[in-house]
Every structure is written in C-alpha cells, then in structure tokens.
C-alpha positions in Angstrom: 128.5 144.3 154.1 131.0 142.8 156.6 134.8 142.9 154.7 135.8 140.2 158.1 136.7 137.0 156.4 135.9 135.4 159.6 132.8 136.6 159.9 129.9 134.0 157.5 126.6 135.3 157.6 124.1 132.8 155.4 121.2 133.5 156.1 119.0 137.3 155.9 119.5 139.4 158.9 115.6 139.1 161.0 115.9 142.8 162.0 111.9 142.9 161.8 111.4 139.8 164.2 113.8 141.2 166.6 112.4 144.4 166.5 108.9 143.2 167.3 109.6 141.4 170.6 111.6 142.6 173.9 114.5 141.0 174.9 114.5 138.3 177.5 115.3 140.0 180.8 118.0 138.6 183.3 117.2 136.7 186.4 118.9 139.6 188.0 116.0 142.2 186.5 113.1 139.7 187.7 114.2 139.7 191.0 113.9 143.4 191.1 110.6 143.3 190.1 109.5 140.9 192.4 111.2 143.5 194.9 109.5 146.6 193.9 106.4 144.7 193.3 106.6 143.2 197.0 107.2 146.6 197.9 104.1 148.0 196.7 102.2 145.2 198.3 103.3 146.3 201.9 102.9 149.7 200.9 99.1 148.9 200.4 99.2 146.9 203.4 100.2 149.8 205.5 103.4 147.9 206.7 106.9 149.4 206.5 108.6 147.0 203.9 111.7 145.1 205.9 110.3 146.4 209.1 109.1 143.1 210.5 105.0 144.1 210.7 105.8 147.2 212.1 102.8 149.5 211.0 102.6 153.1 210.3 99.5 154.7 211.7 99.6 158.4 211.5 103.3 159.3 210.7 104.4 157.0 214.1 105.5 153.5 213.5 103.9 150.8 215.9 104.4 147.6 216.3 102.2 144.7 215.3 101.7 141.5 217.7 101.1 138.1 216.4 98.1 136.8 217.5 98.1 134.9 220.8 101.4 136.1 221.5 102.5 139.0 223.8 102.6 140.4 226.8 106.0 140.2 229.3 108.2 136.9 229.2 107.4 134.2 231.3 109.4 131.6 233.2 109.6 128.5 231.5 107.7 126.1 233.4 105.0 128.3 233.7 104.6 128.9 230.0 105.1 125.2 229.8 102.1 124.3 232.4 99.5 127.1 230.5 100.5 125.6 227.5 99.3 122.5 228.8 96.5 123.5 230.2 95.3 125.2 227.0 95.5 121.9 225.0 93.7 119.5 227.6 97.8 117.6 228.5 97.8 118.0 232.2 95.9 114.5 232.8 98.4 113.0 229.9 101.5 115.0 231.1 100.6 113.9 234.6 99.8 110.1 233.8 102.8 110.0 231.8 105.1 111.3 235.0 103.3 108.4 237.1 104.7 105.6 234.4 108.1 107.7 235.0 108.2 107.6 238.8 106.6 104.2 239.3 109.4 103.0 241.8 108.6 105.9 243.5 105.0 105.2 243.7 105.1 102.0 244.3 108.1 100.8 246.1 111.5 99.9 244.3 110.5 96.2 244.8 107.0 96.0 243.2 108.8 98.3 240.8 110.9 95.5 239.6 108.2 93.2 239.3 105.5 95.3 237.6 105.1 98.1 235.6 102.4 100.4 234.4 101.2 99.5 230.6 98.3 102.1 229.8 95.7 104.3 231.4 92.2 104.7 229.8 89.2 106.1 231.2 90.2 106.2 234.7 91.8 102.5 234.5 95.9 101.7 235.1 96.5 98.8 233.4 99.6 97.0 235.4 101.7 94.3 234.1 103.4 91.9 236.7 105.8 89.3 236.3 104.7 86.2 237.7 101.1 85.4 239.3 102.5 86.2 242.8 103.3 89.9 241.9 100.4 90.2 240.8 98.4 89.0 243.4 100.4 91.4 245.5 99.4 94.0 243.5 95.9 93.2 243.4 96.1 93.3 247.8 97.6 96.3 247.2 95.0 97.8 244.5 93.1 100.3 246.8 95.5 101.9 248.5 97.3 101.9 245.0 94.5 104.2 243.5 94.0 106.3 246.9 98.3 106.9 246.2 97.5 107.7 242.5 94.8 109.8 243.0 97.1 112.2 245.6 99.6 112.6 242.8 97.1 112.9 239.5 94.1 114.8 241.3 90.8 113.3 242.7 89.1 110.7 240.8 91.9 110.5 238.1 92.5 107.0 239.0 89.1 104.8 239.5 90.4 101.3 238.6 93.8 99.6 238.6 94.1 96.3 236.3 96.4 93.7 237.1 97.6 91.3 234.4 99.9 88.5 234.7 102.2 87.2 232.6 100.5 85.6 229.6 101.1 81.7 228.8 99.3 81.6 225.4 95.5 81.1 225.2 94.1 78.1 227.4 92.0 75.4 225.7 88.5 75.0 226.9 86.9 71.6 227.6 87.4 68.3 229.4 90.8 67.6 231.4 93.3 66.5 228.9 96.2 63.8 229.7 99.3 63.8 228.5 
C-alpha cells in the first residue's frame, strides 16, 4: 500500500472496470480521424485530398469544372446580360430602367408631375398629380407607348393607365346639399 500520508484511498481500487473499457480519446485524436477518414473518402472518390476537385485519371492530375461554369472570363456586362437572359429578367431589368429614366422618357416636366407605379401584362400604370397632368398624359398616351416600345422592344408596352390623384371613394346616389 501507499506509505504517503497525503494520499486517502477509501474505496477498492476498480482495476477490472478500467480494464474493460478504452479510455476516452481527446478532441485532438477525433479530429484525426475525421481527417484520415475524410481522406479515404476522396481517395475512393478518385479526388486528390486538399486539391480542390482536381482528379487523377491515369497517373496525370486534371482538373474538374463545376457544372455550368467554365470556359474563358467574360466582361462583366456581358455575363451580366446572359445571366439575365437565362432567367427570363430582360423584360423586368428593362421595365425597371424605364421607372429609372422616366424624366428622360417623358420630359423633366411630366416627370415632376407623374411617375410610373407598375407594369403588368403589357400595361404602365402612371400616377399624376392633379387631374390636369393626367389628362395631359392621357393626350400623350400613344405616342407614350410608341416611345416605350423603342426602348423596351416591340409590343412590350400595349397600354398605358393614367390614374389621378385619389380623393376617397365617391358616394353614389341623388345630389346631396350641404
């Protein structure tokens, strides 16, 4: 036994249970086997592990491309517009420059007294200020859509709707008296 006066030991000494089961490992130890284990995966993969999906075919390393991406680089804009065009945005992007230019479109005038509120189905929904703006507007309606249909594309535009300010909802009935 011990002869350390320091040293109190009560209880029996569990060298069986100790014996029976492994020690807990250290997070230091697990993440080596996720490591090796990882490694092993890309192994069977084919992939060169920390190679970034490089490939070995045939004792020559190659390089794997994402899908949809490669090829050279592209200017910006252009990857920009085919991105576009590959989601269906073109009529949105182009809409949306149209609510940005208005004043250009229209004049800086009827730009400060109207402004474009939402397109739908080939119809520009335009608010106006007062009822004269947008009667104006509503003179002006044809050659508004022959304008918006040189800067969208042909047929883009089919409709322009003018709204005037709102005053609340009218009552319907008889003349009333105040």
């Amino acid at each position: 036994m011990n002869d350390d006066p320091q040293h109190v030991h009560n209880s029996p000494e569990p060298a069986e249970e100790e014996a029976s089961e492994p020690p807990a490992k250290s997070g230091i130890e697990l993440a080596r086997e996720a490591l090796a284990q990882a490694k092993a995966d890309a192994v069977k993969r084919g992939t060169l592990p920390g190679q970034n999906g490089k490939r070995r075919s045939g004792g020559r390393v190659v390089r794997v491309r994402e899908p949809g991406r490669g090829g050279d680089p592209k200017l910006f804009g252009a990857a920009i517009n085919e991105l576009m065009a590959s989601r269906g945005w073109e009529q949105r992007a182009a809409v949306g420059g149209v609510f940005g230019n208005w004043a250009g479109i229209v004049g800086a005038e009827l730009a400060e007294h109207t402004r474009p509120e939402r397109f739908e189905e080939g119809e520009l929904t335009v608010a106006a200020d007062s009822t004269t703006w947008a009667t104006q507007l509503r003179l002006l309606s044809s050659t508004l859509v022959r304008r918006l249909n040189e800067e969208l594309g042909h047929g883009t535009v089919r409709r322009v709707k003018v709204v005037g300010p709102s005053s609340g909802p009218r009552r319907t009935g008889a003349w009333r008296v105040r």
